[in-house]
Backbone as XML, in Angstrom:
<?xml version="1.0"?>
<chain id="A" units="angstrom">
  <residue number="1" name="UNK">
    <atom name="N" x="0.815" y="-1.198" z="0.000"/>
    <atom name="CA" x="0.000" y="0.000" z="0.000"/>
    <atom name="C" x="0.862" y="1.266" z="0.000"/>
  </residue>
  <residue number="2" name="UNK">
    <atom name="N" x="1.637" y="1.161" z="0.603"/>
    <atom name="CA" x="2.735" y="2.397" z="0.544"/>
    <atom name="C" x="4.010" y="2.642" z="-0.154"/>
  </residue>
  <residue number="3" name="UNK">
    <atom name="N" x="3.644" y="3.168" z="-1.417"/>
    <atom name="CA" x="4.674" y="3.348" z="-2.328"/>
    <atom name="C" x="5.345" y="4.572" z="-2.477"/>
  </residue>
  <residue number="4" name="UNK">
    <atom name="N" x="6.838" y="4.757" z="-2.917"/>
    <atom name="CA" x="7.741" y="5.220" z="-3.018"/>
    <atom name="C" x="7.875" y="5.815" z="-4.479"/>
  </residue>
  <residue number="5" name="UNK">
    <atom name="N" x="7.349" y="7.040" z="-4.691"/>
    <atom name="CA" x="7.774" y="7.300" z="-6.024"/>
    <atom name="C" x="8.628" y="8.257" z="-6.615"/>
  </residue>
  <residue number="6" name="UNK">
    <atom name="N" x="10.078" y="8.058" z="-7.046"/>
    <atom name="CA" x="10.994" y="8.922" z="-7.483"/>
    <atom name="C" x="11.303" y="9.708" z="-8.529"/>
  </residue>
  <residue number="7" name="UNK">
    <atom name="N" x="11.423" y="11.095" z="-9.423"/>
    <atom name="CA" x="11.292" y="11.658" z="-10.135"/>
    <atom name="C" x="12.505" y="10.844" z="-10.984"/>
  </residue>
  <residue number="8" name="UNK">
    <atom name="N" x="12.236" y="11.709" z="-12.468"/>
    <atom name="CA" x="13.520" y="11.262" z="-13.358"/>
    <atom name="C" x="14.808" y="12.021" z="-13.137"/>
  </residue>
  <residue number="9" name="UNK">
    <atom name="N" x="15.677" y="10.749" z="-13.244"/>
    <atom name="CA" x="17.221" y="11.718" z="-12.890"/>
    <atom name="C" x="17.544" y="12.222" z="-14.485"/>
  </residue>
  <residue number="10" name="UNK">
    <atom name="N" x="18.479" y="12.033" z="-14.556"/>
    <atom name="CA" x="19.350" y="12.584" z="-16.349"/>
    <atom name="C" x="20.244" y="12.447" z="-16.467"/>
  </residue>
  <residue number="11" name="UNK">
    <atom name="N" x="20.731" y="13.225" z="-17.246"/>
    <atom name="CA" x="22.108" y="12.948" z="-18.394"/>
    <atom name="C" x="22.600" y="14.833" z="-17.448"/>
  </residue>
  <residue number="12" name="UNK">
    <atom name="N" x="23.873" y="14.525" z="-17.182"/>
    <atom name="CA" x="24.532" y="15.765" z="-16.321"/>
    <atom name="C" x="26.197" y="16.167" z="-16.532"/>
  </residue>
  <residue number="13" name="UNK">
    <atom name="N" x="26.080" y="17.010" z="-17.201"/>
    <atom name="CA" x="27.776" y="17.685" z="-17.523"/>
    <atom name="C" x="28.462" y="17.335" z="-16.070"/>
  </residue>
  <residue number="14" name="UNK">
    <atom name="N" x="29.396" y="17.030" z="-16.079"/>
    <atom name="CA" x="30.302" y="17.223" z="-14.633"/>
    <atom name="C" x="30.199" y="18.823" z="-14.197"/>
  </residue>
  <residue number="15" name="UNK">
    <atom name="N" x="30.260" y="18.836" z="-12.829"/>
    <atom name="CA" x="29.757" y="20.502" z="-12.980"/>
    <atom name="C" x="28.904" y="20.947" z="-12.356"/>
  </residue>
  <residue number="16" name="UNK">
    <atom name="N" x="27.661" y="19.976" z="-12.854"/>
    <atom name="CA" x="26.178" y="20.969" z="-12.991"/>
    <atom name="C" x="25.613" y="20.108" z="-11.623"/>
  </residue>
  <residue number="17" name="UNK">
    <atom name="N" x="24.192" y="20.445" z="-12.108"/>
    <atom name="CA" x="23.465" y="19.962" z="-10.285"/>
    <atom name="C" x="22.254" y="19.183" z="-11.479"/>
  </residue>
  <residue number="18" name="UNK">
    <atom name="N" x="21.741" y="18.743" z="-10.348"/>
    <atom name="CA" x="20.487" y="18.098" z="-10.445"/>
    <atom name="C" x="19.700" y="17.644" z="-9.019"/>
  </residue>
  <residue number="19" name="UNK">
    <atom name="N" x="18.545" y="17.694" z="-9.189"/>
    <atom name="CA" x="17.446" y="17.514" z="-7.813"/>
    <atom name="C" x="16.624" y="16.241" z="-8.273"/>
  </residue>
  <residue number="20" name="UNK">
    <atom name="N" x="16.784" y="15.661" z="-6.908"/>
    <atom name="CA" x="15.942" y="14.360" z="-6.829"/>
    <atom name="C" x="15.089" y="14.277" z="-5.921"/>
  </residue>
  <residue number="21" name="UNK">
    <atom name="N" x="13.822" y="13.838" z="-6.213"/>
    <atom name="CA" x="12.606" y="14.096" z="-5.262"/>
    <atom name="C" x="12.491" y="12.692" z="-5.244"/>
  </residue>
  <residue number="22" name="UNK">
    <atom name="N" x="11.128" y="12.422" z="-4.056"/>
    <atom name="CA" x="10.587" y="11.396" z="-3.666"/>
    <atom name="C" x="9.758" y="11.820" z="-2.649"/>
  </residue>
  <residue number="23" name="UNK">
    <atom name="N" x="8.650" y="11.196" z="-3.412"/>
    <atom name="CA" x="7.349" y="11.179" z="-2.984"/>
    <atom name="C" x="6.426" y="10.052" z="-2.406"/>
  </residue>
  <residue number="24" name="UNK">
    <atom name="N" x="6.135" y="10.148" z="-1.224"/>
    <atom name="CA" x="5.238" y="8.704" z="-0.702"/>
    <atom name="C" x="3.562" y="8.830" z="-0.637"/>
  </residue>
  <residue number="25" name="UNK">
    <atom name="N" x="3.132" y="7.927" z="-1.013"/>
    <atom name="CA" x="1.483" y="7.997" z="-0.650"/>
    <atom name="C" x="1.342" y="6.374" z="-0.198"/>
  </residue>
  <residue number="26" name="UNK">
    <atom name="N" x="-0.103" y="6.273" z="0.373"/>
    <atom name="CA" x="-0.371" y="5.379" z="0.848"/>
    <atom name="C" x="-0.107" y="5.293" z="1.927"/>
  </residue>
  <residue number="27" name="UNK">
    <atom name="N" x="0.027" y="6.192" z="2.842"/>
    <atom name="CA" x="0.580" y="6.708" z="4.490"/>
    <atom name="C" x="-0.616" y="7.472" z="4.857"/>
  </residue>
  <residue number="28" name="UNK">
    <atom name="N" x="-0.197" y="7.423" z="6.165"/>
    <atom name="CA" x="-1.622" y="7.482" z="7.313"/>
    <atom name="C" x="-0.440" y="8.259" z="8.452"/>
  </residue>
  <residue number="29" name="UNK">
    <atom name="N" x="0.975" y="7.994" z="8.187"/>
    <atom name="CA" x="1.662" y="8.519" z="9.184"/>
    <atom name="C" x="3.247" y="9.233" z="8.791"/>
  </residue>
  <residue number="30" name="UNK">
    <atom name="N" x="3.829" y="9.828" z="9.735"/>
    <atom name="CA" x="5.271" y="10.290" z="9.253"/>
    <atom name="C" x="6.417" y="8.896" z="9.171"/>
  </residue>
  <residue number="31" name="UNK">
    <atom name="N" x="7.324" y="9.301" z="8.022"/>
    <atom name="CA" x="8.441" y="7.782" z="8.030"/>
    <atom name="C" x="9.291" y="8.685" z="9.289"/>
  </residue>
  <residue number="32" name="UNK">
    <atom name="N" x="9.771" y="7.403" z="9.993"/>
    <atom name="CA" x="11.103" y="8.135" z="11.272"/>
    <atom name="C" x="12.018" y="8.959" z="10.474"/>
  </residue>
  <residue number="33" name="UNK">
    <atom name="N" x="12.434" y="8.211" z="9.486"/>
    <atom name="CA" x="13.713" y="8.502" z="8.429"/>
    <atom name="C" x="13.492" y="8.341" z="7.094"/>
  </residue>
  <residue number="34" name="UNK">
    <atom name="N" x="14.238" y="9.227" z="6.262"/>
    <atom name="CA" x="13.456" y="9.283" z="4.839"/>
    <atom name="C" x="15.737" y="9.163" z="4.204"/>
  </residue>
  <residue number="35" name="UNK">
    <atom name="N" x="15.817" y="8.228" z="3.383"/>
    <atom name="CA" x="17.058" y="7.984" z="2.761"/>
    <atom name="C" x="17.118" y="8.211" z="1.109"/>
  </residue>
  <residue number="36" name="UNK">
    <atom name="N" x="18.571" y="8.494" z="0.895"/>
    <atom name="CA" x="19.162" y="8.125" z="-0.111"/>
    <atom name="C" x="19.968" y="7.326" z="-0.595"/>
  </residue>
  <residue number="37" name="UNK">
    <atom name="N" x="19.721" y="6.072" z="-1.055"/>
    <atom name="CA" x="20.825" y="5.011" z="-1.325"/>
    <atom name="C" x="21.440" y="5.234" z="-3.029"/>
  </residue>
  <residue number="38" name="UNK">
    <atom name="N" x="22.426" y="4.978" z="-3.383"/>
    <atom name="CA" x="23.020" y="5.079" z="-4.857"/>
    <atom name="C" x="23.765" y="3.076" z="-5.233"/>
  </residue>
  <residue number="39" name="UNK">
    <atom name="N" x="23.751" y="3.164" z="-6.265"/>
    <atom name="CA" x="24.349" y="1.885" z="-6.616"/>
    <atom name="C" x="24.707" y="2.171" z="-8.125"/>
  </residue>
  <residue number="40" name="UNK">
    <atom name="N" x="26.337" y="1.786" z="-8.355"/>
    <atom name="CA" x="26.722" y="1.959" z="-9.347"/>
    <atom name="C" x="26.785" y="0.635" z="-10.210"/>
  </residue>
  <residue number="41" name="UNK">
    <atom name="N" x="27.211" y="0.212" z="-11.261"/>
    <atom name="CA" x="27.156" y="-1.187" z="-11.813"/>
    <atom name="C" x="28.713" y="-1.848" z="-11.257"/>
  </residue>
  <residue number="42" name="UNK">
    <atom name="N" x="28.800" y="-2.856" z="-10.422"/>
    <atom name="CA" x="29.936" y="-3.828" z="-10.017"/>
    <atom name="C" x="30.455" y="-3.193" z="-8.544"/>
  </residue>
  <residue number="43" name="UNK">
    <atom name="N" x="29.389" y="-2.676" z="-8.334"/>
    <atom name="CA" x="29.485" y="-1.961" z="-6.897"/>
    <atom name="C" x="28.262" y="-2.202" z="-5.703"/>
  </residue>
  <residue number="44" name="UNK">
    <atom name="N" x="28.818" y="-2.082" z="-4.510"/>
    <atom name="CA" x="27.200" y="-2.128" z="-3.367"/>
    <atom name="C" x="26.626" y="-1.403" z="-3.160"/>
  </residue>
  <residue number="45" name="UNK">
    <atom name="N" x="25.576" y="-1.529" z="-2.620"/>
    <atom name="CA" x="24.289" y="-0.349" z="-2.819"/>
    <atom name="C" x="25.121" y="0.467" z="-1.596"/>
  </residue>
  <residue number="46" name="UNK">
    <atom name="N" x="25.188" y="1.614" z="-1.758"/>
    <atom name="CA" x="25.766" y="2.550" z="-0.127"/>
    <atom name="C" x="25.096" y="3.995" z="-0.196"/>
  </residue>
  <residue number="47" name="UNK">
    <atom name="N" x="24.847" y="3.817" z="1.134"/>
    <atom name="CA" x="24.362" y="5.237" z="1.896"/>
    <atom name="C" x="24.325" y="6.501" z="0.956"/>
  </residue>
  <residue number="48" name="UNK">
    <atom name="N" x="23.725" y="7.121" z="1.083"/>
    <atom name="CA" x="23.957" y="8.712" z="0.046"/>
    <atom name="C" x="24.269" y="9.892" z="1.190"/>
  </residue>
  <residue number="49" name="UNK">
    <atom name="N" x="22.907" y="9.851" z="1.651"/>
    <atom name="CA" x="22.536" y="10.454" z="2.479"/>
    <atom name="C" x="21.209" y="10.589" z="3.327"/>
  </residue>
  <residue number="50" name="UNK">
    <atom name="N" x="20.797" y="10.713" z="4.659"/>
    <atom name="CA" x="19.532" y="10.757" z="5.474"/>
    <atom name="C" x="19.224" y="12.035" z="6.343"/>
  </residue>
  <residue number="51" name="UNK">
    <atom name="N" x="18.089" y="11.714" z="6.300"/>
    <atom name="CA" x="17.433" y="12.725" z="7.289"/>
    <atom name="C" x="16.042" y="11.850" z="8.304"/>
  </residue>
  <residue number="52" name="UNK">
    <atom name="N" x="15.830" y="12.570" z="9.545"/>
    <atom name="CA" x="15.054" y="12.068" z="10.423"/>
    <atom name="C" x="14.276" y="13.287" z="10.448"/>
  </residue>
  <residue number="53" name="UNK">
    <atom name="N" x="12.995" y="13.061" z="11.066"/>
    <atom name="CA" x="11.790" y="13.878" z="11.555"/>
    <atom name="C" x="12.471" y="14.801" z="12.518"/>
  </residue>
  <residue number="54" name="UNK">
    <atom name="N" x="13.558" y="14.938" z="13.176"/>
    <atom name="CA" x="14.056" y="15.953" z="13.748"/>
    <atom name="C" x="14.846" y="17.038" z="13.411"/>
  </residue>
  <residue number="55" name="UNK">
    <atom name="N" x="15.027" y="16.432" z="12.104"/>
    <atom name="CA" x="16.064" y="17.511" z="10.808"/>
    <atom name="C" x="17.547" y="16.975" z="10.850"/>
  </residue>
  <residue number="56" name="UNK">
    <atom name="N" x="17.557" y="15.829" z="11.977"/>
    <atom name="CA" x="19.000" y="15.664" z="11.513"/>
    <atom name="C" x="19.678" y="15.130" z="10.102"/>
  </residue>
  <residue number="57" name="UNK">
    <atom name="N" x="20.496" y="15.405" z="9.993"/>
    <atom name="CA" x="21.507" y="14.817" z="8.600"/>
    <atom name="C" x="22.358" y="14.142" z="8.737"/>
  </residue>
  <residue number="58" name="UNK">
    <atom name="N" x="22.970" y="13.152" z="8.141"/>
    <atom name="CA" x="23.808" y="12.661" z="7.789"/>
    <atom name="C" x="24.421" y="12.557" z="6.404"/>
  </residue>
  <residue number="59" name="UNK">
    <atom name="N" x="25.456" y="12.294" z="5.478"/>
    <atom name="CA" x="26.084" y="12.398" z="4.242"/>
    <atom name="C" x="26.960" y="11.348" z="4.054"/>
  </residue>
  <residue number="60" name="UNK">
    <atom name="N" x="27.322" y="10.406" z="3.364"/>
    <atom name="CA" x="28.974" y="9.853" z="2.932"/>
    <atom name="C" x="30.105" y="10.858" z="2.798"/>
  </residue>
  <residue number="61" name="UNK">
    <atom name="N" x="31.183" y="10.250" z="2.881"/>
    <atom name="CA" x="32.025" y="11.844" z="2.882"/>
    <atom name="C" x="32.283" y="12.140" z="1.781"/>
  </residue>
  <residue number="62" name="UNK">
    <atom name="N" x="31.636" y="11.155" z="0.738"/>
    <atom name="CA" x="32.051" y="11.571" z="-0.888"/>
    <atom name="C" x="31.249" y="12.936" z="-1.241"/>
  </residue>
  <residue number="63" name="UNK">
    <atom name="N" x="29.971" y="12.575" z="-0.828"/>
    <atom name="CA" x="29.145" y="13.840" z="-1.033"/>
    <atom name="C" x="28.895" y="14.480" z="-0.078"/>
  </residue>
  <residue number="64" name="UNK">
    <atom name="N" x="29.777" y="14.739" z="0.939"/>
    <atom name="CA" x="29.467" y="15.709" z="1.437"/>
    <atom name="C" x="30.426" y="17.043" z="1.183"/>
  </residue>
  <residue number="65" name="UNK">
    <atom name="N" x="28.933" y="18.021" z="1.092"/>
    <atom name="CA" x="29.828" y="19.825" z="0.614"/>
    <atom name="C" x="29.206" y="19.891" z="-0.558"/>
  </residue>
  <residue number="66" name="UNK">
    <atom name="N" x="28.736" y="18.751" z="-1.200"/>
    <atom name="CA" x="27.878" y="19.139" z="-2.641"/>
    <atom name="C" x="26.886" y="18.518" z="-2.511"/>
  </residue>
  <residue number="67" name="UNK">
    <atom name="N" x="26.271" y="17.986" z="-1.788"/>
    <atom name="CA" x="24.685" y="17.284" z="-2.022"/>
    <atom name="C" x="24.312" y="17.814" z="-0.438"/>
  </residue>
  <residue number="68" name="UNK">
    <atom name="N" x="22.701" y="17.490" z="-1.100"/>
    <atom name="CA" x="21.747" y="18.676" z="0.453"/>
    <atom name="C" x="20.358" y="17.757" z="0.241"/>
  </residue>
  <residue number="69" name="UNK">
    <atom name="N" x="20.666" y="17.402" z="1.662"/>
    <atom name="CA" x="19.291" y="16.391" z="1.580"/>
    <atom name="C" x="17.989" y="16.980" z="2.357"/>
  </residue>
  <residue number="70" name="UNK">
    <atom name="N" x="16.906" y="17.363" z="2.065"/>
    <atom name="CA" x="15.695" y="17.858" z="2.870"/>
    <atom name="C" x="14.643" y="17.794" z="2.403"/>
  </residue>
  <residue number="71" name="UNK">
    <atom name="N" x="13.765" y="17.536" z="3.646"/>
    <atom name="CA" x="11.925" y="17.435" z="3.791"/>
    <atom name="C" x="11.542" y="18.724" z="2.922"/>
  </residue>
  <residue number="72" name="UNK">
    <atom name="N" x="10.103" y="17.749" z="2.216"/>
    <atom name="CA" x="9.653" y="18.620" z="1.759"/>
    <atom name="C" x="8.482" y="19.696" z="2.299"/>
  </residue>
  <residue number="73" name="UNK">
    <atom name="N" x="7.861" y="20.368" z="1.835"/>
    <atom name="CA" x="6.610" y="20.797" z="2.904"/>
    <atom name="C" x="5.386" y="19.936" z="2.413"/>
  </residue>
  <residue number="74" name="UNK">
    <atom name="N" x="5.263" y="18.948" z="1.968"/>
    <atom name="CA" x="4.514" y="18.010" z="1.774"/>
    <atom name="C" x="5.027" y="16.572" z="2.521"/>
  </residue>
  <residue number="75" name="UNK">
    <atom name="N" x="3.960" y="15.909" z="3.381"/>
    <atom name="CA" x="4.104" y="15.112" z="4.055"/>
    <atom name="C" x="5.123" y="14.349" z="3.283"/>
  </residue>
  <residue number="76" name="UNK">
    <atom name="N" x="6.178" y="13.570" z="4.551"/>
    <atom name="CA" x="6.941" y="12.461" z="3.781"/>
    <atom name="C" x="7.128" y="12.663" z="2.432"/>
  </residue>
  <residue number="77" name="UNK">
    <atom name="N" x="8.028" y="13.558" z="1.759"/>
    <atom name="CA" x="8.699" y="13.628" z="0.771"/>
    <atom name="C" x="9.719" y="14.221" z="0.930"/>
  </residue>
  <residue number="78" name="UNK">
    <atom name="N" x="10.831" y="13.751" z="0.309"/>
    <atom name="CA" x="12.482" y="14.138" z="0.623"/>
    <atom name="C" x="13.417" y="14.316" z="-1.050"/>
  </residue>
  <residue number="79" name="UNK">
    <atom name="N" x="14.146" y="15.300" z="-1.044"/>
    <atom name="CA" x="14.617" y="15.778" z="-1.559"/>
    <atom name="C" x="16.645" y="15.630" z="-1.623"/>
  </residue>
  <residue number="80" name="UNK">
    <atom name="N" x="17.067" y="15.359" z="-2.997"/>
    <atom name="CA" x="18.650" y="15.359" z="-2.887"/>
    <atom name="C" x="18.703" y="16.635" z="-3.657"/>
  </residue>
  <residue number="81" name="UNK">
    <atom name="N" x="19.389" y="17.340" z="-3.331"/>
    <atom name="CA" x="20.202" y="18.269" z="-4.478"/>
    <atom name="C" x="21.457" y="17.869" z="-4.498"/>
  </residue>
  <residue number="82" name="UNK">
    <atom name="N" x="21.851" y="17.473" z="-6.164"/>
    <atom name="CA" x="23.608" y="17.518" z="-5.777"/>
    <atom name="C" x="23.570" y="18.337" z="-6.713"/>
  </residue>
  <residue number="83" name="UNK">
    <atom name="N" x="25.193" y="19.222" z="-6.319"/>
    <atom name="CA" x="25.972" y="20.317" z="-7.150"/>
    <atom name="C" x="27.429" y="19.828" z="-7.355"/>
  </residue>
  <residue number="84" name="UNK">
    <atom name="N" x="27.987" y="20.081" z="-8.313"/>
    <atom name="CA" x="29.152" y="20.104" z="-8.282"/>
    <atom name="C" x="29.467" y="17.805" z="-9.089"/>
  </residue>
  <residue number="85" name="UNK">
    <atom name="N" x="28.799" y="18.080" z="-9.323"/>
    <atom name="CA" x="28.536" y="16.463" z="-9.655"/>
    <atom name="C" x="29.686" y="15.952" z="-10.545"/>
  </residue>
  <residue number="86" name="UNK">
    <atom name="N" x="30.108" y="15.156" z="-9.882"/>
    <atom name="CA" x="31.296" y="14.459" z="-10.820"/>
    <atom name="C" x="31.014" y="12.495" z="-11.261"/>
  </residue>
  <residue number="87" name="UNK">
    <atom name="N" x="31.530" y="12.613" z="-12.265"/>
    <atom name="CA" x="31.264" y="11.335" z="-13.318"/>
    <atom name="C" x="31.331" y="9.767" z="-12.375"/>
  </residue>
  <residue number="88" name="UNK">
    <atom name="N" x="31.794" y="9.936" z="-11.165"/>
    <atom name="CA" x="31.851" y="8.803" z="-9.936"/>
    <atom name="C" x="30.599" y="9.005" z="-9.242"/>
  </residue>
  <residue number="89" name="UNK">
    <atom name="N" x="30.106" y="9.949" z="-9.391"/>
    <atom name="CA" x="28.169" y="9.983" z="-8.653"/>
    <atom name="C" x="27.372" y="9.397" z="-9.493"/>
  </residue>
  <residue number="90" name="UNK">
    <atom name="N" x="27.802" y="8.985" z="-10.945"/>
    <atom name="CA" x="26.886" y="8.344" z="-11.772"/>
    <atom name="C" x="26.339" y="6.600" z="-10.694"/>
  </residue>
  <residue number="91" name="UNK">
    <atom name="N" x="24.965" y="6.929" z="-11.292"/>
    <atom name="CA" x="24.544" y="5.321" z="-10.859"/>
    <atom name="C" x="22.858" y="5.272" z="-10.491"/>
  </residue>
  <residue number="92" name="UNK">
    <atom name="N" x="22.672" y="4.686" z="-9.848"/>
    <atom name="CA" x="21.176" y="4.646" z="-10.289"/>
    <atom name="C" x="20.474" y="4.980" z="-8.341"/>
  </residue>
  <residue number="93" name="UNK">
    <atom name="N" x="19.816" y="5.612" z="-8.485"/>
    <atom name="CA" x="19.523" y="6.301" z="-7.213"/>
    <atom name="C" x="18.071" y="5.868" z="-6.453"/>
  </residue>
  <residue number="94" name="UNK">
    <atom name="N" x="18.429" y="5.351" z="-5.166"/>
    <atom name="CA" x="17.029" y="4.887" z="-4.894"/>
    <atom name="C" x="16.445" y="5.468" z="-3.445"/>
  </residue>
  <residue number="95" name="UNK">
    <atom name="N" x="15.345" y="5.539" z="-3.245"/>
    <atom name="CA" x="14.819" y="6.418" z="-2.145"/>
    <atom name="C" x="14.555" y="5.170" z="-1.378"/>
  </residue>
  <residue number="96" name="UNK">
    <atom name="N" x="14.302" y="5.639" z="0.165"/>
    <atom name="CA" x="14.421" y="4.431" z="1.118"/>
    <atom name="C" x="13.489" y="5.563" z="2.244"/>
  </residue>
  <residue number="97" name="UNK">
    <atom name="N" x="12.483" y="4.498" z="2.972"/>
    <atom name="CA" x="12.098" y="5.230" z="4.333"/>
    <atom name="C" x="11.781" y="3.810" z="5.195"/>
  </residue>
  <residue number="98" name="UNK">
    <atom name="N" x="12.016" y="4.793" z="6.361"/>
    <atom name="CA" x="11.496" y="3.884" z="7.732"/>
    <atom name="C" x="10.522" y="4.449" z="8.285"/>
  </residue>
  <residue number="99" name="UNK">
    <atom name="N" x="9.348" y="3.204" z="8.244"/>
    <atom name="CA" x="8.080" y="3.832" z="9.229"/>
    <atom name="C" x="8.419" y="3.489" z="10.916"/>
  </residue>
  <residue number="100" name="UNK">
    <atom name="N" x="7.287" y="4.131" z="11.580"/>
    <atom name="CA" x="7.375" y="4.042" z="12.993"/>
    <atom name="C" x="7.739" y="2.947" z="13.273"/>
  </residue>
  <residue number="101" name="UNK">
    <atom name="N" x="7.496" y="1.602" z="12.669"/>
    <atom name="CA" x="7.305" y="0.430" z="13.269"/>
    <atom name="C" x="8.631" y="-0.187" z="12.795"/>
  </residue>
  <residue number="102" name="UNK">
    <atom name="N" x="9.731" y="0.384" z="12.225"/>
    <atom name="CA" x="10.968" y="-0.183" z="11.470"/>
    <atom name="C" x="10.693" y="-0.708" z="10.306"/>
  </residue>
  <residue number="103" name="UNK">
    <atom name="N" x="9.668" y="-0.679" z="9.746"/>
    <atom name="CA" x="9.457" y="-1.321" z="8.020"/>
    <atom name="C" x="9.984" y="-0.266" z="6.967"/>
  </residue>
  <residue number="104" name="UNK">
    <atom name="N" x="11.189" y="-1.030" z="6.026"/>
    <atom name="CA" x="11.595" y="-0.344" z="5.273"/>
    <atom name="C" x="10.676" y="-0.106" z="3.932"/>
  </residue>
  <residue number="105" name="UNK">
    <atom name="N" x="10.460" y="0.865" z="3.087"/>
    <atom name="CA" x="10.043" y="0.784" z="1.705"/>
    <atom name="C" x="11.448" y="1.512" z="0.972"/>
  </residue>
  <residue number="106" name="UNK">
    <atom name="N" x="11.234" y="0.686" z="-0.245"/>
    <atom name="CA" x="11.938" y="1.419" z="-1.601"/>
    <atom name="C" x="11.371" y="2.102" z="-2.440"/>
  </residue>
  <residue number="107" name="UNK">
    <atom name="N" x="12.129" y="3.582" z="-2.905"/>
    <atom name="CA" x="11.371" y="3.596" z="-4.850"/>
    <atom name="C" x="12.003" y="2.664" z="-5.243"/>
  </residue>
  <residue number="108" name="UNK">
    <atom name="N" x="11.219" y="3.221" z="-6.781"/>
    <atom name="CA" x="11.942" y="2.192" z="-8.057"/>
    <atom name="C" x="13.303" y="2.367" z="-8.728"/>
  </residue>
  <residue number="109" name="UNK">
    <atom name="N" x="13.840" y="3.449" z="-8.219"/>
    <atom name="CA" x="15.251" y="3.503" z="-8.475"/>
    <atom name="C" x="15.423" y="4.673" z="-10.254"/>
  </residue>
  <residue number="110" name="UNK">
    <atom name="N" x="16.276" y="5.531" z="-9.992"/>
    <atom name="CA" x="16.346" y="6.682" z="-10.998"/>
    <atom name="C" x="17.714" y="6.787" z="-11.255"/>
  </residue>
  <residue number="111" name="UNK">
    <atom name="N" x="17.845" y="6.248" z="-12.293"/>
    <atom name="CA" x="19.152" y="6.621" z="-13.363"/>
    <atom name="C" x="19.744" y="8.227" z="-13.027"/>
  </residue>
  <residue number="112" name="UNK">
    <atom name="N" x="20.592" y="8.068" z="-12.781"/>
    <atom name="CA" x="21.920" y="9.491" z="-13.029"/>
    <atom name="C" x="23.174" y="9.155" z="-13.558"/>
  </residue>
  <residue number="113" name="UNK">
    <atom name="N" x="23.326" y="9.980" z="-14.607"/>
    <atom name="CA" x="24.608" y="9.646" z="-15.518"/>
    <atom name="C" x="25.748" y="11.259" z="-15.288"/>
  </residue>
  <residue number="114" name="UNK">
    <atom name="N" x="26.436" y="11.066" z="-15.307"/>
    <atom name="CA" x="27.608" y="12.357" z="-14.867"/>
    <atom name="C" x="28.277" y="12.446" z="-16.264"/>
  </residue>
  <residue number="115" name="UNK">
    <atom name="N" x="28.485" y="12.986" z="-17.270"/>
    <atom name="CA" x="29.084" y="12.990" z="-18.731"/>
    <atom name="C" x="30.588" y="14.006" z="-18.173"/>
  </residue>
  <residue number="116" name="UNK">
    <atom name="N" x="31.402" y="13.303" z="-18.892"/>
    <atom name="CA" x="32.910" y="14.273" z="-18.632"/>
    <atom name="C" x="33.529" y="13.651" z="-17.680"/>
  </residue>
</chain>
């Protein structure tokens, strides 16, 4: 019932930025934690970046100083901005939350390509 739905990523000069949304419906309540996971091809899925209902943050140290993770003003939806994007951020990007009760959901996962 509660799905995860992530905007389209793209095709991105080294350089430039791009914003990634995610949107949940099928909720009745707030997720504890709303994530960003990335996975490149011959690589493990790892951390991006998170946020909790209290505003805290966390980052990898790859992206941190160029990516900005935050709530939206619409229930349970979370937001990446990265800037400064280099051709090793390419990979396919997936949204992750935890409800009250520890149940994880996924999106469906959004292509980002870094050119240069």
């Amino acid at each position: 019932q509660v799905q995860l739905v992530e905007s389209v990523g793209g095709l991105v000069q080294a350089g430039g930025s791009l914003r990634l949304s995610c949107a949940a419906s099928g909720t009745a309540f707030s997720f504890n934690a709303m994530r960003w996971y990335r996975q490149a091809p011959g690589n493990k899925r790892e951390l991006v970046a998170g946020i909790t209902n209290d505003g805290s943050t966390n980052y990898a140290d790859s992206v941190k100083g160029r990516f900005t993770i935050s709530r939206g003003h619409a229930k349970n939806t979370v937001y990446l901005q990265m800037n400064s994007l280099k051709p090793e951020d390419t990979a396919v990007y997936y949204c992750n939350a935890e409800d009250p009760w520890q149940h994880g959901y996924w999106g469906q996962g959004t292509q980002v390509t870094v050119s240069s």
